[in-house]
C-alpha positions in Angstrom: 21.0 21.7 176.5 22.2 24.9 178.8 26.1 23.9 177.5 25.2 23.9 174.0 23.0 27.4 174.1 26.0 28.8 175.6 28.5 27.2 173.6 26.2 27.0 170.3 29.4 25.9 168.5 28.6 22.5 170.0 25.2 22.6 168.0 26.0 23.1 164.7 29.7 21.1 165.1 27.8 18.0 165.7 27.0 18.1 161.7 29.9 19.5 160.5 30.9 17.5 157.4 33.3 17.8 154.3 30.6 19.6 152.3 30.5 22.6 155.1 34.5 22.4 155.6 34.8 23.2 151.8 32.2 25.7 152.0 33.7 27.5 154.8 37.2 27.5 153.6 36.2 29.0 150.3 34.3 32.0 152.2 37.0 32.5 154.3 39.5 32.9 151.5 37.1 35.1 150.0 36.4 37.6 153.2 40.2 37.5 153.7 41.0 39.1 150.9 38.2 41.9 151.4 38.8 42.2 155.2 43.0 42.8 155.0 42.2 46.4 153.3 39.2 47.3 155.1 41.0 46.4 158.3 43.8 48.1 157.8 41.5 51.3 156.5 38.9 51.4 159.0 42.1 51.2 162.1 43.3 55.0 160.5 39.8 55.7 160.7 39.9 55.4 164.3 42.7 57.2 164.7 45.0 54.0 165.3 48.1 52.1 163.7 47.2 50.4 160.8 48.2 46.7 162.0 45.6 47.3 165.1 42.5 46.8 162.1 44.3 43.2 161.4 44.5 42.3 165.3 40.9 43.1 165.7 40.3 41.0 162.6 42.0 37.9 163.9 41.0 36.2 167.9 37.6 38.1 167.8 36.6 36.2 164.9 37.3 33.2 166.7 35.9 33.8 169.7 32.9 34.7 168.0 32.5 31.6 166.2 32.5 29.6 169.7 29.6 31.9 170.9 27.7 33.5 168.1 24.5 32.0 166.6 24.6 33.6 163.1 26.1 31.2 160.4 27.1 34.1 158.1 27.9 37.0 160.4 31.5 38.3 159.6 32.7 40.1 162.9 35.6 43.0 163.1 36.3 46.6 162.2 33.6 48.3 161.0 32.8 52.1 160.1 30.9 53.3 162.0 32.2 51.9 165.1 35.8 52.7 164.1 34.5 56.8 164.5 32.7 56.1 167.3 36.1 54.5 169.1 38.1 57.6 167.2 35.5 60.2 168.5 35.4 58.3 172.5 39.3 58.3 172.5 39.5 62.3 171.0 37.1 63.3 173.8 40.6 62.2 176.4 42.7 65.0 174.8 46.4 62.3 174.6 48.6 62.5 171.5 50.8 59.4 173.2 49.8 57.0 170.0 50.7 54.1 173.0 48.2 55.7 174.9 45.8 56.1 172.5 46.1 52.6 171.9 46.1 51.7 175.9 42.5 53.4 175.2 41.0 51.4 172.0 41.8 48.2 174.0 40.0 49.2 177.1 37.0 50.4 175.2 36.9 47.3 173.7 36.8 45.4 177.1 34.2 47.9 178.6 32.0 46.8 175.5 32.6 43.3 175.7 31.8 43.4 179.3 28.8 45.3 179.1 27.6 42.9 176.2 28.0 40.0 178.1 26.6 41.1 181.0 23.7 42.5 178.8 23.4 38.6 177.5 23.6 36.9 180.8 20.7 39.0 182.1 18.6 38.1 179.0 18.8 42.1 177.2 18.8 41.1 173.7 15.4 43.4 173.4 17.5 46.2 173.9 18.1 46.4 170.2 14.3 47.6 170.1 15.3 50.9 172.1 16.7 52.8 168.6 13.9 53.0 166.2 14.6 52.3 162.4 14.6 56.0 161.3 17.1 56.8 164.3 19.0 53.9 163.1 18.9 54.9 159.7 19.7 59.0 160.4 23.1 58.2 162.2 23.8 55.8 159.9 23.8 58.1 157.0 25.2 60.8 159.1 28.2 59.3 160.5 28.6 58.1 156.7 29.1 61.5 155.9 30.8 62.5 158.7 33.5 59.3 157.2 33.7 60.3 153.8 34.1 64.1 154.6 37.1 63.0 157.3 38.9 61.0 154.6 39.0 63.9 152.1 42.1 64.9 154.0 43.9 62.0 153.1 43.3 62.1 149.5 44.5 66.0 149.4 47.6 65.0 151.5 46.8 68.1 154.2 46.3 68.1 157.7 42.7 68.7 158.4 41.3 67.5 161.6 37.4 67.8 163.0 35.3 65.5 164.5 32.1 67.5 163.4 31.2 68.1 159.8 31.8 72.2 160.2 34.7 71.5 161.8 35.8 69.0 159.0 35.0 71.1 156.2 36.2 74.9 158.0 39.6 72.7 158.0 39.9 71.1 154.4 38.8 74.7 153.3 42.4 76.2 155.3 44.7 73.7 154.1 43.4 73.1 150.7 46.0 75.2 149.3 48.9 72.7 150.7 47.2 69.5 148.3 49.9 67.6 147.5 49.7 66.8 143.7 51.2 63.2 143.8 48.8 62.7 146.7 45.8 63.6 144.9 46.6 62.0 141.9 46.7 58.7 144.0 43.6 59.2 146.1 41.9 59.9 143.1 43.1 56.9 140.9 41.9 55.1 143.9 38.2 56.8 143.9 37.8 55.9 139.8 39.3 52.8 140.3 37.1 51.7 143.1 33.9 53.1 141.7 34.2 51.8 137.8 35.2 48.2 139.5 31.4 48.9 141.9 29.8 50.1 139.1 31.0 48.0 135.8 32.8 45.4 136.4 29.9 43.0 137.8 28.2 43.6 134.4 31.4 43.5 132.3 32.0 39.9 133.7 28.9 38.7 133.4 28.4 39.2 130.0 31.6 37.9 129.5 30.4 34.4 130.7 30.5 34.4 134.4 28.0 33.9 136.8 25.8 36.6 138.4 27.2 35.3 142.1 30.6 35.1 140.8 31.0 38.2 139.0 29.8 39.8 142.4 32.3 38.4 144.8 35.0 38.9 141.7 33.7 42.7 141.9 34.1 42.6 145.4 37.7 42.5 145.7 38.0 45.9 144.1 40.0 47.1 147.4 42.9 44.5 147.0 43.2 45.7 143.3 43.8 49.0 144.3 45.7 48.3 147.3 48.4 46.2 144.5 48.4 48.9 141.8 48.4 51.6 144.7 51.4 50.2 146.4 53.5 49.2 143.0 52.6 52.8 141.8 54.2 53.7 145.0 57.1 51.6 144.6 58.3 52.7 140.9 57.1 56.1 141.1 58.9 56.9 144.6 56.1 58.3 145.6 57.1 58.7 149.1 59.4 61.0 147.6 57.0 63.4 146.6 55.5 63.7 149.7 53.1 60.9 150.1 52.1 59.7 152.7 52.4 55.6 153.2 51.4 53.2 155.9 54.8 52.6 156.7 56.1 50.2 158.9 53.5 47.5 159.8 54.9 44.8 162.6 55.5 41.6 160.9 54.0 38.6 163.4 50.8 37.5 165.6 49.1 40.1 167.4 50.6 40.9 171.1 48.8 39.7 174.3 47.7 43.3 175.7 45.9 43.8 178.9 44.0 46.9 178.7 44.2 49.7 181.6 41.4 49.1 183.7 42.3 52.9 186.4 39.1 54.2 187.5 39.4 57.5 186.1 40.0 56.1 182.5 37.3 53.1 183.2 34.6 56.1 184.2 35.6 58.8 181.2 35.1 55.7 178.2 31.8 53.9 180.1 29.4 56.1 178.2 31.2 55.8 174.7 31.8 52.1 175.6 27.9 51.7 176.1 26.8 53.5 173.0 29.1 51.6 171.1 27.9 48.0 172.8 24.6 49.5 171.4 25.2 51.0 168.0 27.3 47.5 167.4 24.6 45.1 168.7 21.8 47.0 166.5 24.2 46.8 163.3 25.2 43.5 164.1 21.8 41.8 164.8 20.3 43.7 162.1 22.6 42.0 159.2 22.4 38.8 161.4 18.7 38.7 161.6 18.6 39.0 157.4 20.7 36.9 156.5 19.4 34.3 159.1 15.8 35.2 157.5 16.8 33.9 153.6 17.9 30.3 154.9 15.1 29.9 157.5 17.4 30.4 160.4 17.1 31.8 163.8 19.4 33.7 166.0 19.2 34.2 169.3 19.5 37.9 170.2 20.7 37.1 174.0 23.5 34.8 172.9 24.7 37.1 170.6 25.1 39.6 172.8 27.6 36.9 174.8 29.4 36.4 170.8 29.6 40.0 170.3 30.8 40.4 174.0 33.3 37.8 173.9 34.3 38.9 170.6 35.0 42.4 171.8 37.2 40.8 174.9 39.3 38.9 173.0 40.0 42.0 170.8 41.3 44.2 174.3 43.1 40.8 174.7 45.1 40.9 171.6 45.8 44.4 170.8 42.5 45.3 168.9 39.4 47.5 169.4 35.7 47.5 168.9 33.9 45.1 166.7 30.9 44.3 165.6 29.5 42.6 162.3 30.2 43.9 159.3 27.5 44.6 156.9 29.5 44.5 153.6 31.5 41.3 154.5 28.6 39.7 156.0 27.1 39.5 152.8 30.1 38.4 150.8 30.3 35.5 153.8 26.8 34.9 152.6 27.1 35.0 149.2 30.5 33.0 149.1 28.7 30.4 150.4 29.4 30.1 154.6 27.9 27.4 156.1 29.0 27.7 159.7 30.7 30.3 161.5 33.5 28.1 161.4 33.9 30.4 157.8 35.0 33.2 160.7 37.8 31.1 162.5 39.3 30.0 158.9 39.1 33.8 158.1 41.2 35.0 161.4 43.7 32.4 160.4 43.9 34.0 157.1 44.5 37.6 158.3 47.0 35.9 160.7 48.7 34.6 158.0 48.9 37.7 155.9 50.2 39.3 159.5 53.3 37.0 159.2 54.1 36.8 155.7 53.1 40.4 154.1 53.0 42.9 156.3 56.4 43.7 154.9 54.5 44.4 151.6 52.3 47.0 152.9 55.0 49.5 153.6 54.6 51.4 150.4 51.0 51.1 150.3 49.4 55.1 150.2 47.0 56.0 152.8 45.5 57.8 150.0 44.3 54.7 148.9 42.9 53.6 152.2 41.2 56.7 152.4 39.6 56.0 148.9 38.6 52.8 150.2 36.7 54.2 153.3 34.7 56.6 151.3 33.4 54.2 148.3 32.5 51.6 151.3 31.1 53.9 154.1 29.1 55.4 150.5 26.4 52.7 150.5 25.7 53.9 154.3 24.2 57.3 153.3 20.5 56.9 152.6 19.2 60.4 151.4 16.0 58.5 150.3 15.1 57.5 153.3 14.9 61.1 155.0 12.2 61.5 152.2 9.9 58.3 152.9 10.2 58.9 156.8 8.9 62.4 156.3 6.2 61.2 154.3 5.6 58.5 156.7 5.6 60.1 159.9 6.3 63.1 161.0 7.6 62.1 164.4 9.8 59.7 163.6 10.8 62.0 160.9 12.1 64.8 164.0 14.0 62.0 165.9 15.4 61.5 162.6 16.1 64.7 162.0 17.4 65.4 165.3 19.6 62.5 165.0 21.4 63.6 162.2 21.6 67.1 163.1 22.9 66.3 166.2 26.0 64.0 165.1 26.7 66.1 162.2 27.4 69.0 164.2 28.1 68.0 167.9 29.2 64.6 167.6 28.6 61.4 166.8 27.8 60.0 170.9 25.5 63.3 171.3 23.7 62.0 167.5 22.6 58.7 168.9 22.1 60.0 172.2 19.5 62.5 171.6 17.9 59.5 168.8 17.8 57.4 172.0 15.9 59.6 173.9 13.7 61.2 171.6 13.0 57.5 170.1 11.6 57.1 174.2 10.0 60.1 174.8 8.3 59.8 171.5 7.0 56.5 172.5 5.7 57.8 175.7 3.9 60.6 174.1 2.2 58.6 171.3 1.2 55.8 173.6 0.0 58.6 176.2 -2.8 59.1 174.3 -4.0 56.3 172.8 -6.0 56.3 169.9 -9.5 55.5 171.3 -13.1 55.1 169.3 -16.7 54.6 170.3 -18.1 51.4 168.0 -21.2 50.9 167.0 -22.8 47.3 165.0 -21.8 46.9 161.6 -25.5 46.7 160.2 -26.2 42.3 158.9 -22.6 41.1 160.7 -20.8 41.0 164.2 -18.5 43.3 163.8 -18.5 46.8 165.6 -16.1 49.8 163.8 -15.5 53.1 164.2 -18.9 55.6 164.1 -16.7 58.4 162.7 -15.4 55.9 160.1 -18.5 53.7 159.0 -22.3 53.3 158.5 -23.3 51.8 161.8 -25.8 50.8 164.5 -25.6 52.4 167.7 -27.4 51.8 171.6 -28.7 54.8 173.5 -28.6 52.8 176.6 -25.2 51.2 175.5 -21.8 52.8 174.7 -18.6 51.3 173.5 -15.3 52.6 173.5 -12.6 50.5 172.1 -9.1 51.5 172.8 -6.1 50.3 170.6 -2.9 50.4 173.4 -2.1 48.2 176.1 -3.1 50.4 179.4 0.3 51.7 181.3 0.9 54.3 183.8 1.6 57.2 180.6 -1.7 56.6 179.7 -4.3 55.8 182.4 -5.3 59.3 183.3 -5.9 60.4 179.6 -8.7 56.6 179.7 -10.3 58.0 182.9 -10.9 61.5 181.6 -11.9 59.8 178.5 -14.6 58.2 179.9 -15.9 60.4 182.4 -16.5 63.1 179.8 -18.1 60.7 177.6 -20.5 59.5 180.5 -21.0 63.1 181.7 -22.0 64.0 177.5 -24.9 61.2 177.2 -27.1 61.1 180.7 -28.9 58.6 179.5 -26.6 55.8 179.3 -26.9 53.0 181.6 -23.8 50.5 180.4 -20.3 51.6 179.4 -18.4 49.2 177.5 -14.6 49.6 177.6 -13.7 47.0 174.3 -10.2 45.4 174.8 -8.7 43.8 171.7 -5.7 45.3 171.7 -4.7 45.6 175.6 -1.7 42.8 175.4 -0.9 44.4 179.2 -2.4 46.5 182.1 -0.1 47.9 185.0 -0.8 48.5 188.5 -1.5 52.4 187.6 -4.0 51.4 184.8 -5.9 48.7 187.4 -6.1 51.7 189.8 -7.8 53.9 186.8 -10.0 50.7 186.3 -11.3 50.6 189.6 -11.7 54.6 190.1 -13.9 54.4 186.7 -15.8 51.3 188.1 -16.0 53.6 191.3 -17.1 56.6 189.7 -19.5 55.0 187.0 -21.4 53.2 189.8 -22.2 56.9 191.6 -23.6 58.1 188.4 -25.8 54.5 188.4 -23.9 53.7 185.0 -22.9 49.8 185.0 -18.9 49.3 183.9 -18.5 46.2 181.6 -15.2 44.6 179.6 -14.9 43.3 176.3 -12.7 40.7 174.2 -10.1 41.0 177.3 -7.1 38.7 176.2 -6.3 36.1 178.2 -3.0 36.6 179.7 -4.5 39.9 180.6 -7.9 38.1 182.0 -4.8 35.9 184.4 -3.7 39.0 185.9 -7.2 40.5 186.7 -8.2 37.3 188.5 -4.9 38.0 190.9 -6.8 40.8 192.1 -10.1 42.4 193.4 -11.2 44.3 190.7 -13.2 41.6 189.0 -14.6 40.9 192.4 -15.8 44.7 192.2 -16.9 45.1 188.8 -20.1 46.2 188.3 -20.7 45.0 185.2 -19.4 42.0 183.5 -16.3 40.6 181.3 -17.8 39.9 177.5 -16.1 37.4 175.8 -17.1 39.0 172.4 -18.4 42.5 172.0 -21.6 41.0 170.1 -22.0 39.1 173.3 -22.4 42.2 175.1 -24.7 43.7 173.0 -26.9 41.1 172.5 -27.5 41.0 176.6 -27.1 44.5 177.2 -29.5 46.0 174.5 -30.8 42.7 172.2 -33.3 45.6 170.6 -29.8 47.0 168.8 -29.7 43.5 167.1 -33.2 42.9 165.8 -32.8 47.0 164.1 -29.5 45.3 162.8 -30.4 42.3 161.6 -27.2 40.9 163.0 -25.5 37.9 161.4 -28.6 37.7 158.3 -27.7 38.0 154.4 
């Protein structure tokens, strides 16, 4: 059983029939076909040589298929890691393309080693740390921090910037150098790749094809403008007017690489290397979680951690850089039909394949057109919408939101998720710190208590009840005391205090001290200190202790209980339970 959670592989290979072979091999030709010109796009993105987007796309999907639980996740180059990596290996100030490269393989290996390690110590709730809206804010942020980068490549200037004032002060100084043939290219690309988003799902469809087909058709948008691009190229000698082309791609499998592992280097990419390892695992788990979700499968968050690890090691192994799973290919896996993440072994032999035979082709191939293709995909990342619902919503998650994007729009992308990390944290601490807290009262002809602010209710004179909605940790257990002592100190006639528990799911050692100083203190001013509905994995850890020993009052298994022993007079005015 340990072997196979390890190696889940050995799970779902014990059923692996014809049907799933089929299946797999028809999703794999699919994603191949999307993947060569996202992964050849997405390696300029990050600053690198085109052919390092096709090495990332080849072992990491097999060793992710040996140790990955997702049947449909589609692992390699992504956006938004593929700024992260360009932004971590800017921040070293080399212009050495070798040892830029030297750099994208060790930041893969930092990643894949911290994921790993994350895995084998059972982390996998550390995708909980960056709340949705954080999520969502550098999402859309670094989407527009993409599309505004790749502008440059459609004018044909050099405009570099790794903030969005920075980017835009520097298209603004070299717009007057656009390159016609360049921008005529670029935007070919754009209107090609939008009207083949936009129309051509429709267009096919009511031409006869199916709603799924006509959407994977649609999806292959990039290699039609990748042919047309690089035939354009070809008859026009473009290259001749000043375009810019991928040039020479090395024909053959990717390179065994070992990546440089010198402390100083090791030390300056550990913090980009550990935001990516997060950013990655969030994206990745959150595509892997929904597509998991619509065919009543599980993943396990843990183990993927080891996939995405492993996948991330054998990219530093084999001249690649960070990965993660793809949102856009994921669902194409999905949608083609994937069974097994077998689909993602068959697809690394496909890109390895196109590495052998036609690599040669993409010699005249514009980056113009890669560029084009960046910008229509990393589109569908920018969610203006939600900015408005959050702000509706919540007005603190809206400022770590806020923050967020502020933040990696004009410092950086690793200062962006940063400061959403932390003020995701401290926002948590404050909210739970004081904990929504109300005194009940009897819901008159029933046995249910509710809010005296909020509802028409019964209350004791001799009996108070204060329920409090949060478990009781260290932030908080100061704000309970004073709570209750001003409450006590308010109503000198009250002899019980009730301190209603439904939603405590944990109490800490500094809560049980608060506990026992109200007991303490409740006792000197003769009032008696009681529980109520206390869960029972909570009720486990009282009994390790003291406190109940203590208590001067008593633990109510109901609050109706305790009211009906405490003050039955409070029931007969109520007419509890009647009709």
């Amino acid at each position: 059983m340990s072997l196979r959670r390890f190696f889940p592989c050995l799970e779902w290979g014990r059923a692996y029939d014809r049907t799933a072979l089929t299946r797999d091999l028809l999703a794999a030709v699919i994603v191949t076909i999307m993947l060569i010109p996202q992964s050849l796009a997405y390696a300029l993105l990050a600053g690198l040589p085109a052919e390092v987007g096709l090495y990332a796309s080849i072992l990491p999907l097999v060793a992710y298929s040996v140790f990955g639980t997702s049947r449909a996740l589609a692992v390699g180059p992504v956006a938004v890691v593929s700024l992260m990596t360009a932004a971590a290996i800017g921040t070293l100030g080399i212009s050495d393309m070798g040892e830029k490269i030297t750099a994208a393989l060790t930041l893969a290996a930092l990643s894949g080693l911290l994921l790993v390690l994350f895995g084998m110590l059972r982390l996998g709730f550390i995708a909980n740390l960056l709340s949705h809206p954080v999520i969502s804010g550098f999402i859309t942020a670094s989407g527009l921090l993409i599309a505004f980068s790749q502008i440059r490549h459609i004018l044909g200037i050099a405009a570099d910037g790794h903030t969005l004032v920075g980017i835009v002060a520097a298209l603004a100084d070299g717009i007057g150098d656009t390159n016609p043939a360049t921008l005529g290219i670029g935007l070919f690309s754009l209107v090609l790749l939008l009207g083949v988003r936009r129309f051509l799902t429709g267009f096919l469809i009511r031409s006869g094809m199916k709603p799924d087909g006509a959407a994977l058709v649609a999806r292959a948008g990039p290699v039609l403008a990748v042919v047309l691009s690089i035939l354009g190229a070809r008859l026009l000698d473009l290259e001749g007017y000043g375009v810019a082309l991928v040039g020479v791609v090395p024909q053959g499998l990717p390179p065994l690489t070992w990546p440089s592992l010198t402390t100083d280097l090791v030390l300056r990419l550990l913090p980009a290397a550990a935001l990516i390892s997060l950013i990655g695992f969030v994206e990745s788990v959150s595509v892997a979680q929904t597509l998991a979700a619509r065919k009543r499968q599980r993943i396990d968050l843990d183990q993927e951690l080891v996939g995405l690890g492993a996948a991330n090691l054998a990219a530093a192994a084999s001249g690649g850089y960070p990965v993660t799973g793809g949102f856009a290919r994921s669902v194409v896996n999905f949608d083609a039909g994937a069974e097994t993440p077998a689909a993602g072994a068959f697809t690394a032999a496909g890109i390895a394949l196109a590495t052998v035979f036609l690599t040669p082709l993409l010699y005249s191939l514009p980056k113009a057109t890669l560029a084009a293709t960046i910008i229509v995909a990393v589109l569908s990342l920018v969610d203006l919408g939600s900015i408005r619902r959050t702000w509706r919503y919540s007005k603190s998650d809206f400022t770590a939101m806020a923050a967020t994007i502020s933040l990696t729009l004009t410092v950086g992308v690793e200062a962006g998720v940063t400061a959403g990390v932390l003020l995701s944290v401290l926002l948590f601490l404050f909210k739970t710190s004081r904990p929504h807290m109300a005194i009940v009262g009897l819901v008159p002809g029933s046995e249910h208590f509710r809010n005296i602010d909020r509802h028409s209710v019964i209350v004791s004179s001799r009996v108070m009840t204060l329920r409090v909605d949060e478990s009781l940790y260290f932030a908080n257990a100061r704000f309970l005391e004073d709570r209750i002592y001003a409450l006590a100190a308010a109503h000198p006639a009250l002899e019980h205090f009730v301190l209603m528990c439904p939603a405590v799911n944990e109490i800490d050692a500094s809560a049980l001290e608060s506990l026992e100083a109200i007991n303490d203190r409740l006792r000197a001013a003769g009032v008696t200190f009681h529980l109520s509905e206390v869960k029972g994995p909570v009720m486990d850890r009282l009994k390790c202790c003291h406190f109940l020993d203590d208590l001067t009052g008593q633990v109510f298994l109901s609050q109706f209980e305790a009211l009906k022993i405490l003050d039955p007079s409070v029931l007969q005015t109520g007419n509890a339970g009647g009709n």
